[in-house]
N, C-alpha and C positions, 0 to 999 in steps of 0.2 A: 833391129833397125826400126827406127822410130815411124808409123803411118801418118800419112799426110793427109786430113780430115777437110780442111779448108785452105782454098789459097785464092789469093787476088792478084791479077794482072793490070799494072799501068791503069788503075781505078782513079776517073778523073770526074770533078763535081762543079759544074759550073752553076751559078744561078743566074737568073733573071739580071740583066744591067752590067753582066758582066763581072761579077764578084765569084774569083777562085779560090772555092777552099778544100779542094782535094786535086793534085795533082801527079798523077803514073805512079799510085801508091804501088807497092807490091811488096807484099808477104806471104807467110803462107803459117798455120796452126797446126800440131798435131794432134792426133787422136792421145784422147788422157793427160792432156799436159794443161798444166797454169800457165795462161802466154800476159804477160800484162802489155799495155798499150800505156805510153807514157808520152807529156810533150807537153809546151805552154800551152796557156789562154790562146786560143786563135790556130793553133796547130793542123787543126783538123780532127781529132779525134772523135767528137760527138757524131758530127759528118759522116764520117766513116764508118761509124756503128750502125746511123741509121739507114744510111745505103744498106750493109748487108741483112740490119732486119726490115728491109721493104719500106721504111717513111718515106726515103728520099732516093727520086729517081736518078739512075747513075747516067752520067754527060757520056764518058766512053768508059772504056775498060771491059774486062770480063771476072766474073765469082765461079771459081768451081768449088762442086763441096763432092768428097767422095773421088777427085779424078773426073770428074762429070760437069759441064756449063749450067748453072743451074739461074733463072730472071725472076727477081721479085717484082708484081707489081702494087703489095700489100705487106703491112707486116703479118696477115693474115698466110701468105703465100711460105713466109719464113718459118712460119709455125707447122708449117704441113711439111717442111723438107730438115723439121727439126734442129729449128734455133730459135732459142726462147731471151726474153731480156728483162732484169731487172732494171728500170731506168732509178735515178738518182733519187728521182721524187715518184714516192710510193704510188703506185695506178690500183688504190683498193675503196674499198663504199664504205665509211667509218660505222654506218645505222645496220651494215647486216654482219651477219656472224662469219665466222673463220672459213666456216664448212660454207656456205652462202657466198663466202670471195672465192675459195676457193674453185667450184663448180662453176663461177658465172658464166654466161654464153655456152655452155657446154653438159648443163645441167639436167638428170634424169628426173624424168615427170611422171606422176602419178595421177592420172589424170589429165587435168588442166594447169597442176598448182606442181611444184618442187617438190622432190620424195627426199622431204628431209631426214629422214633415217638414212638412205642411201648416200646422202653428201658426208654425215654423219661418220660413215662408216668407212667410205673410199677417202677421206680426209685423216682419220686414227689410222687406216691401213697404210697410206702412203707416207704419213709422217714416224710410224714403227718403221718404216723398211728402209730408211734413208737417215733415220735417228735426227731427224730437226721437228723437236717434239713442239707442236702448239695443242693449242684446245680450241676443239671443234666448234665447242656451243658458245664462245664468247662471243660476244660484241668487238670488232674491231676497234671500236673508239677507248673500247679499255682496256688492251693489252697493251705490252710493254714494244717499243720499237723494235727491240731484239725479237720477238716473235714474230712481228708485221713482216721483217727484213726476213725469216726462213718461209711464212706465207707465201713471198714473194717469189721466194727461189722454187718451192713446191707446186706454186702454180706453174711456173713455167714446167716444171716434170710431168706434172700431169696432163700437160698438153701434148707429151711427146717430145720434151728436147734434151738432148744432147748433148748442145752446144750451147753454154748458159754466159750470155754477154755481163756483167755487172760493173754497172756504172756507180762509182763512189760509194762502197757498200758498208762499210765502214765510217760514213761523215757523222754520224749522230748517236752511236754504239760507245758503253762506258768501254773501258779497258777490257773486260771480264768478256764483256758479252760479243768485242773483235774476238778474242781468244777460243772463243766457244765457237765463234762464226767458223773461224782460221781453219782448224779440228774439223769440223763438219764439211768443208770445201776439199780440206784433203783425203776426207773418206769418200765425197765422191768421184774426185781425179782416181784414186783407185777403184771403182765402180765402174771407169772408163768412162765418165761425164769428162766434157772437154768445157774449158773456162777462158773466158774473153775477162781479164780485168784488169778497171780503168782508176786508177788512182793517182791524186798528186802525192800520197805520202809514200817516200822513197824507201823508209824502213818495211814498211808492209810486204812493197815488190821486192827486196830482199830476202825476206823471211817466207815469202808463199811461192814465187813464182818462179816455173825453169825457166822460160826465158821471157825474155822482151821484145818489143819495137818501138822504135823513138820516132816520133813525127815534128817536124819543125819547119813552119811558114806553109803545111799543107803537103808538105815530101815527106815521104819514110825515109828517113837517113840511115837504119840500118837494124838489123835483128842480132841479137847478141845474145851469150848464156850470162843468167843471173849468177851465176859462180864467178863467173871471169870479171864483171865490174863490181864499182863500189858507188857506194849510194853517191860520193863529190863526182864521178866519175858517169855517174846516170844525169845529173844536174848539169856539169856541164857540156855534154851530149845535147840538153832541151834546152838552156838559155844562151850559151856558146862562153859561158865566165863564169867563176867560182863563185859559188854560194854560200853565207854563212849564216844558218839561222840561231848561233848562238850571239850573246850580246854580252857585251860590258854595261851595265844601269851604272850610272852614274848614281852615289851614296848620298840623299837628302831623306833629310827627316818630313814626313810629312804632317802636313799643318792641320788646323782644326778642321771637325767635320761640316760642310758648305751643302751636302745635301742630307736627309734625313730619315730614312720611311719610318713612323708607327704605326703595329698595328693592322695592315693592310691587309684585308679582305677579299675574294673575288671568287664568286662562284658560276659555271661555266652555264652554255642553255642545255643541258645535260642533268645539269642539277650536279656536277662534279664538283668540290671544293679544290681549285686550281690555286688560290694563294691566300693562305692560312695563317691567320695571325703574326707576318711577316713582319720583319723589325731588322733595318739595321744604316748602315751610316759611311757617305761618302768624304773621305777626307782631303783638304785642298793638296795639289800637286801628287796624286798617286794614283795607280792605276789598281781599280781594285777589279779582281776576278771573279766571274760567276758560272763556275762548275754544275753540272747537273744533267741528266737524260733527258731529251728532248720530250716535252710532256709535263714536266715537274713544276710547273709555273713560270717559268723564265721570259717564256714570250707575252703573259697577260703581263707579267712584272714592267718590261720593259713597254708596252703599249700604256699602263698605266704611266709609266714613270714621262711620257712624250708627250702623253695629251691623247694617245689613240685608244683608248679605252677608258673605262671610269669605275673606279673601285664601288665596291658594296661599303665601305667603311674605312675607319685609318686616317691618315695623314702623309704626306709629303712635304717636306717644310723644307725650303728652299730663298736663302733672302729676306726671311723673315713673311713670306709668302706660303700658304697652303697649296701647291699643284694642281689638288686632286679632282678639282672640277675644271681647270683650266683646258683650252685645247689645244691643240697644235701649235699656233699660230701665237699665240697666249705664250707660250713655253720658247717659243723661239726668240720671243721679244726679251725674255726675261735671262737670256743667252745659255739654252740650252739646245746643240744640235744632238745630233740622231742617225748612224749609219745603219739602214733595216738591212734583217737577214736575206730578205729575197730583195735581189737590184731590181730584178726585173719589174716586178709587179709591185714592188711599193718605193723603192729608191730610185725609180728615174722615170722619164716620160716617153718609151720607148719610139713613139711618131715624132716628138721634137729632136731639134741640133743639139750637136755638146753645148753650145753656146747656152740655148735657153736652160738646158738642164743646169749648167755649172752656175746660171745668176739667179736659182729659183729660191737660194736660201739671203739673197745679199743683193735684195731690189731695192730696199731702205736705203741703202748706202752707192748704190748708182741710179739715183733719180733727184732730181731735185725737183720741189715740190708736187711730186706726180708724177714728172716727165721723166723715162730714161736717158743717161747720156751717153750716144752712143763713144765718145773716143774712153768714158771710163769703163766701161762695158768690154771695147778690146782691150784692155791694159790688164785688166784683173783673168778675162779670162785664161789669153796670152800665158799670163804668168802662172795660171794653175796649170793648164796646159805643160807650162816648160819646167813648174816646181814639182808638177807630181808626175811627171813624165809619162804624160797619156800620151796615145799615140794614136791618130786620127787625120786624116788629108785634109782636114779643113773643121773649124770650128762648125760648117756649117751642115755638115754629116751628120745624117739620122745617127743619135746615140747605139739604138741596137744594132746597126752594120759592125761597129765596136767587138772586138774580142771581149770575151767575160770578165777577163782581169781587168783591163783599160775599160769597160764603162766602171768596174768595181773602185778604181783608181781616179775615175771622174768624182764620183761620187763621194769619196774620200777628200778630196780638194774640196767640193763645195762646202764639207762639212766642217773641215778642219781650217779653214779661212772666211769660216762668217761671223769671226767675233767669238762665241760663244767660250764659257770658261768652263764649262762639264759639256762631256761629250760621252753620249751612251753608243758604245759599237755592241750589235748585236749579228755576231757569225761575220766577223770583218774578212775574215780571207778565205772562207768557204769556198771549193772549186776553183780557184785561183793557182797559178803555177808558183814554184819556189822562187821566182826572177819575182814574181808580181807581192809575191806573199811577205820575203827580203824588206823590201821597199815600203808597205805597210807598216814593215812590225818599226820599220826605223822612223816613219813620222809619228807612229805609237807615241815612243819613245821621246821623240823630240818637243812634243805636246807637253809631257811631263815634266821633263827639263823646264818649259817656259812657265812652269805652276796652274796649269790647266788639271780639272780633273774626270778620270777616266771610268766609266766603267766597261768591262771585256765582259759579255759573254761570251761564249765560246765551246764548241764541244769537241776543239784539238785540246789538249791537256799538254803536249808537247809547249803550243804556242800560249797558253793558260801561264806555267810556269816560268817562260823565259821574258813573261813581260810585266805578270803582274808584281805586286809591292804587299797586298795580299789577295788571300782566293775564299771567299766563301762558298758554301756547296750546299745548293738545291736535291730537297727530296718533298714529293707532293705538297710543296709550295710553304714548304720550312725551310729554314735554316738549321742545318744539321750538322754544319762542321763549320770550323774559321781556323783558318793556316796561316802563318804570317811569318813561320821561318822556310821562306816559300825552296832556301837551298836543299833543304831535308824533304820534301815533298814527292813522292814517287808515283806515278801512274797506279799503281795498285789501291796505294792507300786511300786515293782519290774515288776510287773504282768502287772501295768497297764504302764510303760513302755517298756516293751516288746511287748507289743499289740499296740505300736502305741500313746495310749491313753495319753499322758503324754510326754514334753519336757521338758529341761532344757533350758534357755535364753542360747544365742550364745556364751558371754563372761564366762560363766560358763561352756559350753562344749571345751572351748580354754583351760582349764585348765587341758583336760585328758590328 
């Protein structure tokens, strides 16, 4: 008979002005068991994690853990009644070491100062006894994601939990190092560690988890065994219509290369060489792909390639135009848009309306001599609004009241209707639901059809292969593979050039 570790009654989250985004959840967790939490953009799910680890105060409802009412008014409080949370975006100090994150706030003193022996030692001990081996005396800023991501999970053990919530735990992990994650997660459900995880990738909660809970418009709509459904079947549970993330690409050859990097440079304030003699070439109407572990260059590449950073050396040749001192604004003129990894903090203006956000790439083209006008200003946004089917009460709604998807989908509109003939998407569907993801990959797609050209970063490899035309693959800020019979292309083989493991001959990487 299965123990009941955690359960929630009719858990309801109101905020300030009246915005509901948890309404009489109720589930309940067992002791030892993988539960995943599954549901669109806007669902509730974030919400509901951080009510039970103490961020966010609950409106009504009751949390028992153990058979017992138990009130957080911290995630401090969560930690002491044993639940720990890896959040999505890693909470570590990149300047101090393993054993130094590990201990932080909790840390034994020798005196006045850290008894670094002692972090030392309780950091090799805890990572032998639970087999998520890192190394103690590194520097965080130069270990590999796949280490940072078991850090994460160790700290929360070392605090005492039990119940380890993890939010997207797998978004930035090559193949190899989900597999190794996967392994390590089910030796400690047998330890009797009990697991909270949050994933939009429907094969994973397949493969890892006993059961589920579906949350949709802020309702739990129901707990199910991962045995009895199927991943179409988990999909249309969250969006309420079938989902198909596979694609027919329409067969065109594509044309000459329209962008170009030589040579490109960039060393980090670390003194790290982040992108190393980098060379290679974007060609008209195709979407080209950029594989690689988060770390490997891909984000200086892509800040270089926009205007938001500035090479040590190189070239970008573009129109018969060098990029590589131009900025922003420069780059945009020259019609080059830019979908950033993080919406929040670099793709939108989270205190302004959709409105302002959706005309902040496409002012040139609704002003006349200066002055904006407003009947063109609602025509255009209207229609991104109704072509990219964001969904918002009024243009005139603070963008971040927005679900993650729909500002992700705002944002997508701005970029993909300002003109521009190359468009660099970096992490376009990151934390987005399969409804919201669907709809991306298909204006992807329709962009190339009109002979725009594309570059995908990306660290789904799923979404890598079903869209790109070809895939080149980052490893410390080389180019270490080029794929271009993208049918033959496997998760592994990608994995193992992501990891290092695997080159292409040199006349063969002359060819990206």
């Amino acid at each position: 008979m299965a123990e009941e570790i955690l359960r929630v009654e009719n858990l309801t989250k109101i905020y300030p002005g009246g915005v509901l985004a948890n309404y009489q959840i109720n589930f309940s967790v067992n002791k030892g068991e993988i539960h995943a939490l599954v549901g669109e953009n806007g669902a509730g799910k974030s919400t509901l994690m951080k009510m039970l680890f103490g961020i966010e105060e609950i409106t009504d409802g009751k949390v028992f853990l153990h058979g017992e009412e138990v009130h957080f008014s911290s995630s401090k409080d969560a930690i002491a009644h044993g639940i720990g949370m890896v959040h999505q975006h890693m909470m570590l100090v990149p300047s101090l070491t393993v054993a130094e994150n590990l201990v932080l706030g909790i840390e034994k003193k020798k005196g006045l100062f850290l008894d670094k022996k002692k972090a030392i030692e309780e950091t090799e001990a805890i990572s032998k006894k639970y087999n998520l081996y890192v190394e103690a005396n590194r520097r965080v800023r130069d270990i590999s994601i796949g280490m940072k991501q078991k850090l994460e999970i160790l700290k929360t053990m070392y605090r005492g939990a039990k119940i380890i919530i993890l939010d997207e735990p797998t978004a930035v992990l090559a193949p190899q190092e989900t597999e190794e994650l996967f392994e390590q997660l089910l030796n400690l459900k047998k330890e009797g560690y009990t697991i909270l995880f949050i994933s939009h990738k429907l094969g994973e909660v397949k493969y890892l988890c006993d059961r589920l809970t579906v949350l949709k418009d802020g309702r739990s709509i129901g707990t199910y065994e991962v045995k009895d459904v199927t991943a179409e079947e988990i999909s249309h549970l969250m969006v309420g219509r079938d989902v198909k993330l596979e694609y027919e690409k329409t067969g065109q050859e594509a044309g000459e290369p329209v962008l170009t990097v030589e040579h490109l440079n960039y060393t980090d304030k670390f003194g790290t060489k982040k992108v190393d003699d980098l060379c290679f070439s974007l060609r008209r109407g195709e979407v080209l792909g950029i594989a690689g572990i988060e770390g490997n260059g891909q984000r200086e590449t892509v800040e270089i390639l926009t205007g938001n950073g500035q090479a040590e050396s190189g070239a970008i040749r573009y129109g018969g135009q060098d990029l590589t001192k131009l900025n922003v604004a420069q780059n945009r003129r020259l019609g080059i848009s830019h979908v950033p990894e993080d919406r929040n903090a670099n793709g939108c203006a989270p205190e302004m309306s959709v409105r302002d956000n959706l005309i902040a790439a496409s002012l040139d083209r609704l002003s006349d001599k200066g002055i904006l006008k407003p009947s063109a200003i609602e025509d255009y946004c209207q229609s991104c609004v109704r072509d990219f089917n964001v969904k918002t009460v009024s243009l005139e709604t603070s963008i971040k009241s927005l679900s993650g998807g729909n500002v992700q989908k705002a944002i997508v509109a701005r970029e993909f209707t300002a003109g521009a003939d190359v468009i660099i998407l970096d992490q376009p569907t990151r934390g987005v639901d399969v409804g919201a993801m669907e709809f991306i990959h298909r204006k992807i797609l329709q962009m190339r059809d009109e002979k725009k050209s594309l570059i995908l970063v990306s660290a789904d490899l799923t979404e890598l292969r079903a869209l790109s035309d070809r895939i080149i693959v980052f490893h410390q800020g080389k180019v270490v593979g080029v794929l271009d019979d993208i049918s033959h292309v496997t998760d592994e083989e990608l994995g193992l050039y992501m990891l290092g493991l695997k080159q292409d001959p040199e006349e063969r990487l002359r060819e990206a």
